[in-house]
C-alpha positions as CSV (number, residue, x, y, z in Angstrom):
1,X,242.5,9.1,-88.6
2,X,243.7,6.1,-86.4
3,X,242.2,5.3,-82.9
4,X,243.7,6.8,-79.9
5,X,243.5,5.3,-76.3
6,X,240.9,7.4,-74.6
7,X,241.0,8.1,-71.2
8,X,237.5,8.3,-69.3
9,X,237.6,10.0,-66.0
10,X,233.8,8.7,-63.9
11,X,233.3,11.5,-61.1
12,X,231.2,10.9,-58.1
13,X,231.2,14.4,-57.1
14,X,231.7,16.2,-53.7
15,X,228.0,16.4,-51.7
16,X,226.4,19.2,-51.7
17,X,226.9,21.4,-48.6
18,X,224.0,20.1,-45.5
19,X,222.3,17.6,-47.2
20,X,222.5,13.7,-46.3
21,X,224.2,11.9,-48.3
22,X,226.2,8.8,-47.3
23,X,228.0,5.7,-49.1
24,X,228.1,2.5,-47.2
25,X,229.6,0.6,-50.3
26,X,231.5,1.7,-53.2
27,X,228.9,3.1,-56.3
28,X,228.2,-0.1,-58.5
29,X,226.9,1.6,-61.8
30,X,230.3,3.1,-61.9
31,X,232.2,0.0,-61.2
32,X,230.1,-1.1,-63.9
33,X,230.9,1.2,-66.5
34,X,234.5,1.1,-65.5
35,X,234.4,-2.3,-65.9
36,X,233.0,-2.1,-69.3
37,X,235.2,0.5,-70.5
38,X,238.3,-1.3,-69.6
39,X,237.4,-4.5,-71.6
40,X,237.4,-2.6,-74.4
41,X,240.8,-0.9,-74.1
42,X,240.5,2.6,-72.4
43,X,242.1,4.3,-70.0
44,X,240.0,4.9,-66.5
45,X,240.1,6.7,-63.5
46,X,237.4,6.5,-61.0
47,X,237.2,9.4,-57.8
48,X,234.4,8.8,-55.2
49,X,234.8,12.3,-53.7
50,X,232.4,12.3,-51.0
51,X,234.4,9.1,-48.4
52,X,237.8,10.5,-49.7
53,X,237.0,14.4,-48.7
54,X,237.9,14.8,-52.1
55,X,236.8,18.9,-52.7
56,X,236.7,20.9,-56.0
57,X,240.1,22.2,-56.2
58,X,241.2,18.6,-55.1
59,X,239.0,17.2,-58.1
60,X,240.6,19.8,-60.3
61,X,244.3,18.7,-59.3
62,X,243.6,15.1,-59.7
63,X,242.7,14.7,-63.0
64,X,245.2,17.5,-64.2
65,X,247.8,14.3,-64.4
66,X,245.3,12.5,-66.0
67,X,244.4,15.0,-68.7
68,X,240.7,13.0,-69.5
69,X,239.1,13.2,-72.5
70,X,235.6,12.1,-71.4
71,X,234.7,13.0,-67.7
72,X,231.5,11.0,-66.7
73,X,229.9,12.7,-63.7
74,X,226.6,10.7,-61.5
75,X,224.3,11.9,-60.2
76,X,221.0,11.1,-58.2
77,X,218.6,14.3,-57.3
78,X,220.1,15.4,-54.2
79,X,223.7,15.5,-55.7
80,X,222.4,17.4,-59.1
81,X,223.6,20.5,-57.8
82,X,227.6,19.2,-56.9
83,X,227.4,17.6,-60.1
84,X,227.2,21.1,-62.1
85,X,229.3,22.4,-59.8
86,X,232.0,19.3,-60.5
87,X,230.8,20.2,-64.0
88,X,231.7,23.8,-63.9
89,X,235.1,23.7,-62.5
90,X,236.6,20.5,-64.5
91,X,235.3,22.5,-68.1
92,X,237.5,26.1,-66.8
93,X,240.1,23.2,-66.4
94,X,240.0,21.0,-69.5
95,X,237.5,22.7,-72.3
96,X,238.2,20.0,-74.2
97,X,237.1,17.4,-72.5
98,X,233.5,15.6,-73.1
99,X,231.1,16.3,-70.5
100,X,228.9,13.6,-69.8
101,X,226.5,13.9,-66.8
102,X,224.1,10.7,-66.1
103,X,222.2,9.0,-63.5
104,X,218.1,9.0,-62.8
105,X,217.4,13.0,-62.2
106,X,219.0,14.0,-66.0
107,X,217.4,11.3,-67.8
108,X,214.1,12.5,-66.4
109,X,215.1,16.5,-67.1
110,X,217.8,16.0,-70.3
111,X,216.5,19.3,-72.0
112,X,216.1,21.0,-69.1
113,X,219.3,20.2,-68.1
114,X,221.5,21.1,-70.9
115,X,219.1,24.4,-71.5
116,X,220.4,25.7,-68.4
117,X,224.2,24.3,-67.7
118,X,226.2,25.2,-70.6
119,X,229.0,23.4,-68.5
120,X,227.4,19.9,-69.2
121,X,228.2,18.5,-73.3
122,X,226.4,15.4,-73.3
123,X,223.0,13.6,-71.2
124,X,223.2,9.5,-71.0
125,X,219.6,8.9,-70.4
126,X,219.4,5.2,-68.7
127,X,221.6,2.7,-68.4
128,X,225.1,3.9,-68.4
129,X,227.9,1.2,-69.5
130,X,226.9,0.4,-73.5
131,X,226.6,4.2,-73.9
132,X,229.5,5.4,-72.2
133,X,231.4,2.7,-74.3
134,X,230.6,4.3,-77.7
135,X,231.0,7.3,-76.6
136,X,234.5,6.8,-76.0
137,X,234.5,4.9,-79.4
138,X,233.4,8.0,-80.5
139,X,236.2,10.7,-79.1
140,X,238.8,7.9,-80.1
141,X,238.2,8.7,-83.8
142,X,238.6,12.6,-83.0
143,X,234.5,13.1,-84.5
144,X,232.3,14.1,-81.7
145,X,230.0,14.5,-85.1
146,X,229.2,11.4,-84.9
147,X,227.0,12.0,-81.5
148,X,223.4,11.7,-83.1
149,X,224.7,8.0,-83.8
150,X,224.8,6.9,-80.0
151,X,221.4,6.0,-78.8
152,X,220.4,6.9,-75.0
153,X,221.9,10.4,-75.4
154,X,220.7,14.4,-75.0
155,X,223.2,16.5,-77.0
156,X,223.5,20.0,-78.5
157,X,224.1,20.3,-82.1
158,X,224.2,23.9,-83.8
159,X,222.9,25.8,-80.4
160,X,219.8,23.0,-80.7
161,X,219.0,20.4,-78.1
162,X,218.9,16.9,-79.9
163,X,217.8,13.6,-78.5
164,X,218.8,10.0,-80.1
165,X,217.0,7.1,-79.2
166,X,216.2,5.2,-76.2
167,X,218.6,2.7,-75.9
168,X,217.5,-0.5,-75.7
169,X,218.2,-2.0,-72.3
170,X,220.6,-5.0,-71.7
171,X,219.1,-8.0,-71.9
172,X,221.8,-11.0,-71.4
173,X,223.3,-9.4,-68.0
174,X,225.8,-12.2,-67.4
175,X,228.1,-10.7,-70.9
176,X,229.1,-7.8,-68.6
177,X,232.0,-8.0,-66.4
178,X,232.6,-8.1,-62.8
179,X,231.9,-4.4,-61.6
180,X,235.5,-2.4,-60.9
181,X,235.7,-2.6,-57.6
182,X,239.7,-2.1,-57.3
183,X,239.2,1.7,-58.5
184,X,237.6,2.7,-55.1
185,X,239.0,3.0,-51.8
186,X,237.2,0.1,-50.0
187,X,238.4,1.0,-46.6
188,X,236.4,4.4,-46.5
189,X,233.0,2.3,-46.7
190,X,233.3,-0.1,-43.7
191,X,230.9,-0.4,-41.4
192,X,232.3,-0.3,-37.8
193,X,235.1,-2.1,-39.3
194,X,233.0,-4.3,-41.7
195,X,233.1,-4.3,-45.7
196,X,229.8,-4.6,-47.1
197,X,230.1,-5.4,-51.0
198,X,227.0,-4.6,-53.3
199,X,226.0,-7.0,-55.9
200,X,223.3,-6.6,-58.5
201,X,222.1,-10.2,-59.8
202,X,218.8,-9.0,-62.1
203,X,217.7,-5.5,-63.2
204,X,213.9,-4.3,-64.0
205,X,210.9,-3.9,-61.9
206,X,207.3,-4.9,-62.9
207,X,206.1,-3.0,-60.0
208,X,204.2,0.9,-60.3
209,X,204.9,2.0,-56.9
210,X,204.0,5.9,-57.5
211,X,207.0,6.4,-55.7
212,X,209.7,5.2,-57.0
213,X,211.7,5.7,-60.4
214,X,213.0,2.2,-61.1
215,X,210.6,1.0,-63.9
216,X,212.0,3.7,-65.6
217,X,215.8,3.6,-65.1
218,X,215.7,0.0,-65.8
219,X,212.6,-1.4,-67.8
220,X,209.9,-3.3,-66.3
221,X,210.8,-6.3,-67.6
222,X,212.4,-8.1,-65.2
223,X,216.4,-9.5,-66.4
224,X,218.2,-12.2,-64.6
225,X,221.5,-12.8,-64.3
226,X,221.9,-16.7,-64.2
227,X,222.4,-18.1,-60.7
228,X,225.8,-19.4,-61.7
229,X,227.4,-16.1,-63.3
230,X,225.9,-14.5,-59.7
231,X,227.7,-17.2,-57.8
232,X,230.7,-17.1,-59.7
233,X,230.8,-12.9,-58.8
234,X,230.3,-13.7,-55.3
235,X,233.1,-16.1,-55.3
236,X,235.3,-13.9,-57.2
237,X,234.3,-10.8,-54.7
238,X,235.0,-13.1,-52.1
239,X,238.6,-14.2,-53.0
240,X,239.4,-10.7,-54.6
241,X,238.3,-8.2,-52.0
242,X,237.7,-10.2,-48.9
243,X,234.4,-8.3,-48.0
244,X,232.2,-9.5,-44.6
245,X,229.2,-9.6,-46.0
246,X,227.3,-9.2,-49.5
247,X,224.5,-6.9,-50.0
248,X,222.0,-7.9,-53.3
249,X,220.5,-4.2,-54.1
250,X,218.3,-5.9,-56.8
251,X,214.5,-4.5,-56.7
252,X,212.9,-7.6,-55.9
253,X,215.8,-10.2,-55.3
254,X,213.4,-13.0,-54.7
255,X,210.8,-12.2,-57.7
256,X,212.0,-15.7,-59.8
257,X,211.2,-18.1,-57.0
258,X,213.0,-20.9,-59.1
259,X,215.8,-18.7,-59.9
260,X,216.4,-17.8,-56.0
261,X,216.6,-21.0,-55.0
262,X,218.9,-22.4,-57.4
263,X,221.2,-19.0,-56.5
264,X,221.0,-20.2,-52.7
265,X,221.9,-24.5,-53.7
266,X,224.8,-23.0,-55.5
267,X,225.7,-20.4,-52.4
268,X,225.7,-23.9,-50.6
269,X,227.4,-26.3,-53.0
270,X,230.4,-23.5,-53.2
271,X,230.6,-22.9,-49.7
272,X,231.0,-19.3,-50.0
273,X,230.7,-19.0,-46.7
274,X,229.8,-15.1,-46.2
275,X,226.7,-13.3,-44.7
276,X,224.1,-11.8,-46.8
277,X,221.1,-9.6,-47.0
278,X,218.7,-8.7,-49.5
279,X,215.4,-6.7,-50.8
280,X,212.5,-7.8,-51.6
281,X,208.3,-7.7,-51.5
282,X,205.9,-9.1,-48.8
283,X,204.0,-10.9,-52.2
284,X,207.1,-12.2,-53.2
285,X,208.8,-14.2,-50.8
286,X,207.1,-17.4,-49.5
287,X,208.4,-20.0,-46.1
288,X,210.4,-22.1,-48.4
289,X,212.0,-19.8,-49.9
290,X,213.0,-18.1,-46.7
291,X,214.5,-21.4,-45.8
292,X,216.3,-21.8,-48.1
293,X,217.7,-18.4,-48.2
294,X,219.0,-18.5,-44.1
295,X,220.4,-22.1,-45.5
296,X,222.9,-20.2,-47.3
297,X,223.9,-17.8,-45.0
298,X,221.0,-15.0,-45.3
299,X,220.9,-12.9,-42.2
300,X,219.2,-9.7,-43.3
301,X,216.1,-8.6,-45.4
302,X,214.3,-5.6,-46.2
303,X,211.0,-5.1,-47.1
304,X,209.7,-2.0,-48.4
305,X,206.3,-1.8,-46.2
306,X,205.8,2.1,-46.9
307,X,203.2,2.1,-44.9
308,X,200.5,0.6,-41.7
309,X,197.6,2.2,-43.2
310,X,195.9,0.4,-46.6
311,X,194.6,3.8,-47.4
312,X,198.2,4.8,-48.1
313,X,199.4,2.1,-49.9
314,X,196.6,2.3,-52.5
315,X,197.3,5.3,-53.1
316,X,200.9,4.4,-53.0
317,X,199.7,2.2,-56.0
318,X,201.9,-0.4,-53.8
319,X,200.3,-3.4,-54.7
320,X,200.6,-5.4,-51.3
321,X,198.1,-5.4,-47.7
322,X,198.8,-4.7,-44.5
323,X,198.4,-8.2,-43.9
324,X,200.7,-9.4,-46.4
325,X,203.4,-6.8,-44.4
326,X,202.5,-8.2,-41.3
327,X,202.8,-12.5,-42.8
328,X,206.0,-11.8,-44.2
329,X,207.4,-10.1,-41.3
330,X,206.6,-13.0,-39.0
331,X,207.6,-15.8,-41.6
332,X,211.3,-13.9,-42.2
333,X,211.7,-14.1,-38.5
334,X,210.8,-17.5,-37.6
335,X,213.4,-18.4,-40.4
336,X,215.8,-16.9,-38.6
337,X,216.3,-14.0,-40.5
338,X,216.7,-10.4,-39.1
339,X,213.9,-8.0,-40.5
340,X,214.7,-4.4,-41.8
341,X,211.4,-2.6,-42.7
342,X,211.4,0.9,-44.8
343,X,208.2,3.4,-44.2
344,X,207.3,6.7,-46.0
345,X,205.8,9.7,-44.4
346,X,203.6,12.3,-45.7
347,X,202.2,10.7,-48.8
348,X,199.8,13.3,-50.3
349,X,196.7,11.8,-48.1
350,X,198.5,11.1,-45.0
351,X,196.6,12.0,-41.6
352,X,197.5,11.4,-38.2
353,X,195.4,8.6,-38.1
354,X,197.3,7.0,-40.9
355,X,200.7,8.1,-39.2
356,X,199.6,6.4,-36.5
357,X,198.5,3.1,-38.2
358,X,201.7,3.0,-39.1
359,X,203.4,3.5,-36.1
360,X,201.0,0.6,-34.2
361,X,202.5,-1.6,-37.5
362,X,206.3,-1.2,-36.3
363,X,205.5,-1.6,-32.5
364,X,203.3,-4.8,-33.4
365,X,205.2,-6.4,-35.7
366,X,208.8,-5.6,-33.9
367,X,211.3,-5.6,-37.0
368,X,214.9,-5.3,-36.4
369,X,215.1,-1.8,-37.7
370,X,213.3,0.6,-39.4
371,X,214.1,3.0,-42.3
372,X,211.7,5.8,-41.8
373,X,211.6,8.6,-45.0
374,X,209.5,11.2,-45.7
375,X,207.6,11.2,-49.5
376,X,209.1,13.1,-51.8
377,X,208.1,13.9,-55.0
378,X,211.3,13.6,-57.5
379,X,210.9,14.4,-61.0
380,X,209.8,11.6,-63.6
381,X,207.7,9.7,-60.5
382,X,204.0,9.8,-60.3
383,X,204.2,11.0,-57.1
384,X,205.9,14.4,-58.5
385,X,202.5,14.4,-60.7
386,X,199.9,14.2,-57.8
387,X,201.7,17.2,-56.3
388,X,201.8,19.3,-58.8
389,X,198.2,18.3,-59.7
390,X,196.7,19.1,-56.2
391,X,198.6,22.4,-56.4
392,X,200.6,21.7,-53.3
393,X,204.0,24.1,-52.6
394,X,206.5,22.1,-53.5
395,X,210.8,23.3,-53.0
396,X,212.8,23.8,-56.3
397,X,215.7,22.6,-54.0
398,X,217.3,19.6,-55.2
399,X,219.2,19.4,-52.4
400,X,216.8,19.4,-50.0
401,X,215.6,16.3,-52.1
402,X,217.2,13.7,-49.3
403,X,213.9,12.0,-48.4
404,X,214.8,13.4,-44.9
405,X,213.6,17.3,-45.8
406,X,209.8,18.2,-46.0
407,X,209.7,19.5,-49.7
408,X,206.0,19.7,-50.5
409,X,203.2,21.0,-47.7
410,X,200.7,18.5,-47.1
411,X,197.8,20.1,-45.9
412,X,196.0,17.0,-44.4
413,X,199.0,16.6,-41.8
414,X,201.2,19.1,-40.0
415,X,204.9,17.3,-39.2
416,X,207.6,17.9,-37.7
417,X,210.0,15.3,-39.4
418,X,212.9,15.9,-37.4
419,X,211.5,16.1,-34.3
420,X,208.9,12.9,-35.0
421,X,211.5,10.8,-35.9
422,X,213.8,11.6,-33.2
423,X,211.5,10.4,-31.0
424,X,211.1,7.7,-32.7
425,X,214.6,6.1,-32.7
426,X,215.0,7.2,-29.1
427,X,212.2,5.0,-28.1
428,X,212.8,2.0,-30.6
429,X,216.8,2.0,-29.8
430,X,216.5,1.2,-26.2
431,X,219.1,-0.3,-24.3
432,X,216.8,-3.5,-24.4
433,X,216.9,-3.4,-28.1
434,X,220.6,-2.7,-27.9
435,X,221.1,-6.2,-25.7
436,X,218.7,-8.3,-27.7
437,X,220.5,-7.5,-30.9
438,X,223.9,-8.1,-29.5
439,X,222.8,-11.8,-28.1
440,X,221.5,-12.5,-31.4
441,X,225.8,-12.5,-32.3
442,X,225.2,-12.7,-36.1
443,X,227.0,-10.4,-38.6
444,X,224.1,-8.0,-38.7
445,X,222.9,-7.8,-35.7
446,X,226.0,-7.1,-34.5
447,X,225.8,-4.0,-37.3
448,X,222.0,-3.3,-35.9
449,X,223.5,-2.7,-32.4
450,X,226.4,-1.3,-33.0
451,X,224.5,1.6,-34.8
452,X,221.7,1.8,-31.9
453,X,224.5,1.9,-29.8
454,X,225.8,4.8,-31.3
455,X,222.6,6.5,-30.9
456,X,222.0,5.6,-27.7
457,X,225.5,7.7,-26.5
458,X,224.8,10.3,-29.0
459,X,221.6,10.6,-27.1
460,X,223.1,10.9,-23.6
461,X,226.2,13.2,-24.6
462,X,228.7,10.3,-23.9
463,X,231.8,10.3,-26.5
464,X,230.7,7.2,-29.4
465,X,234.8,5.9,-30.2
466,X,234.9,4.8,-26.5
467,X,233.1,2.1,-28.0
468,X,234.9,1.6,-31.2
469,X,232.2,3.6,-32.9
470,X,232.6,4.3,-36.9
């Protein structure tokens, strides 16, 4: 039987009812996969319900004109719940349709998943695009027999759960194409007026933070993208989409110190001309480097500090001192490079003395903000392990699973989350704060005091859009 064109629908599905969950740039694994798809000659559609208010019903009447044959639904831990639900309503619609459900929390619980949602067909276990690809290839020759042949999946064949094999992980990066971005409403995901494009120039992570769920989702081996097929995406974002700013969401952007600085010459040579920020590790970033990042037009970076207390981030299994926190702090700032720090509260372990360790970190090392989470255990991290092994109560709610909900009881620290960190940003987005970012006049800072702004006014009852908030 001849080919047909298949049409592939990719679902970001509605979020679920109270829980935080907010988009400041357009979904890149889907661009990705819609990319990929489109080289190869089907048919896609791409709704991001949660900027577009897009509801159930709403999902149901949209893809009624598209009639899909393969819906591909994300979804991280917090969302698992909206995607069944997504799941659930577009099956009553189109029974014939493939669905495909993927994303970190169902390659970690494929069996589990498909055991208990009927509504869900197919599991893609890692990375997305290759898979999705021949599974297309596979509903275009009308034999969905043919599953067991596509590695990376979780299937049911003949009431039984089956599993192919991993899929190898994508090793020459620069063969895919530029991620999708035309199928998403860029408008919804600006910042005070501000587009923010992501851009991912290397995927892996040799790191074992016991936190995190990246060496899994992408390998450990760390995969570069040459610096000039990252430059020549950067150009082409620039030119197509006109964003204000770039955003690199690699793990560790500055873990192949050769390979950063040849990506920051070729920024230069280019002249491309727009801000950017990145991630990265206090052990991997170095003064030179840093120099030559705010050379090209680096303005943020973030460093994932977890923690004030060493005590924490050995058990964190974080690899990096207090000291190392503190170095790089003060070396990103004398480059002239803002400073966003992210800590965790309530690792298993965690007393007030270490809260407070922690606290004294932020106030001595003054960073330009502050992304302050509380542990949570999701399934597939070691973290999720320790919990279970020290017999702690721990919340079946995946929605709760938000990094901003206590979902474990820790017994060596009594919290209230909310209430902590309310005080928190009340204090550390003073009106002093407020003025030093706005003198600063850089893109980000602009950002950073726009948003304490914000809470600032929220804080004393005064009405945010006099200001021109978001």
């Amino acid at each position: 039987m001849a080919k047909k064109r298949v049409k592939v629908a990719l679902v970001n599905p509605p979020p679920p009812l109270g829980a935080f969950v907010h988009y400041q740039s357009p979904l890149i694994g889907i661009a990705y996969i819609a990319a990929v798809l489109e080289k190869h000659g089907c048919d896609v559609t791409v709704l991001d319900c949660p900027p577009l208010n897009i509801t159930y019903e709403d999902l149901k009447r949209k893809l009624a004109s598209f009639q899909p044959d393969i819906v591909g639904i994300t979804s991280v831990t917090v969302t698992f719940s909206s995607a069944v639900q997504a799941a659930r309503a577009i099956k009553e619609t189109f029974p014939r349709a493939l669905i495909v459900v993927g994303g970190p929390h169902v390659t970690v619980l494929d069996e589990q998943v498909l055991n208990e949602h009927p509504e869900i067909d197919v599991v893609v276990r890692g990375e997305g695009e290759q898979t999705m690809l021949e599974l297309a290839d596979t509903a275009s020759t009308h034999n969905l027999k043919n599953l067991q042949r596509v590695d990376g999946i979780t299937f049911r064949k003949n009431g039984n759960i089956t599993r192919t094999k991993d899929r190898d992980f994508i090793q020459n990066l620069d063969e895919l194409p530029h991620p999708a971005y035309k199928h998403f409403p860029l408008n919804k995901y600006k910042l005070y007026g501000k587009l923010i494009l992501p851009i991912i120039t290397s995927r892996g992570c040799a790191f074992n933070c016991s936190f995190c769920l990246a060496p899994r989702m992408a390998g450990k081996a760390f995969r570069p993208r040459s610096p000039k097929n990252v430059v020549d995406e950067l150009e082409w974002l620039r030119d197509e989409h006109k964003p204000d700013a770039f955003t690199f969401h690699d793990e560790t952007f500055t873990f192949d110190k050769k390979r950063v600085l040849a990506i920051c010459e070729e920024i230069k040579n280019r002249n491309i001309n727009v801000p950017w920020d990145c991630s990265t590790r206090s052990d991997q970033i170095s003064v030179d480097v840093l120099a030559k990042m705010r050379d090209a037009n680096c303005q943020l970076a973030s460093f994932g500090v977890e923690s004030g207390s060493q005590k924490i981030l050995n058990a964190m299994k974080k690899g990096t001192t207090v000291e190392q926190n503190e170095r790089a702090i003060k070396w990103t700032k004398d480059a002239g490079i803002s400073v966003t720090i992210s800590v965790i509260i309530g690792y298993p372990g965690e007393t007030k003395d270490t809260l407070q360790q922690t606290l004294d970190f932020i106030r001595r090392t003054e960073p330009d903000d502050v992304h302050m989470s509380l542990a949570t255990p999701y399934p597939g991290i070691e973290l999720y392990d320790i919990v279970k092994d020290m017999g702690l109560k721990m919340c079946d709610d995946w929605s709760r699973c938000d990094m901003q909900m206590q979902v474990f009881e820790n017994p060596s620290l009594t919290l209230n989350f909310r209430e902590m960190r309310k005080k928190f940003y009340n204090h550390f987005y003073s009106p002093a704060y407020i003025l030093r970012q706005w003198a600063k006049r850089d893109f980000y800072s602009q950002i950073m005091a726009r948003a304490a702004l914000n809470q600032f006014l929220w804080r004393i009852k005064l009405p945010r859009w006099i200001f021109g908030a978001r």
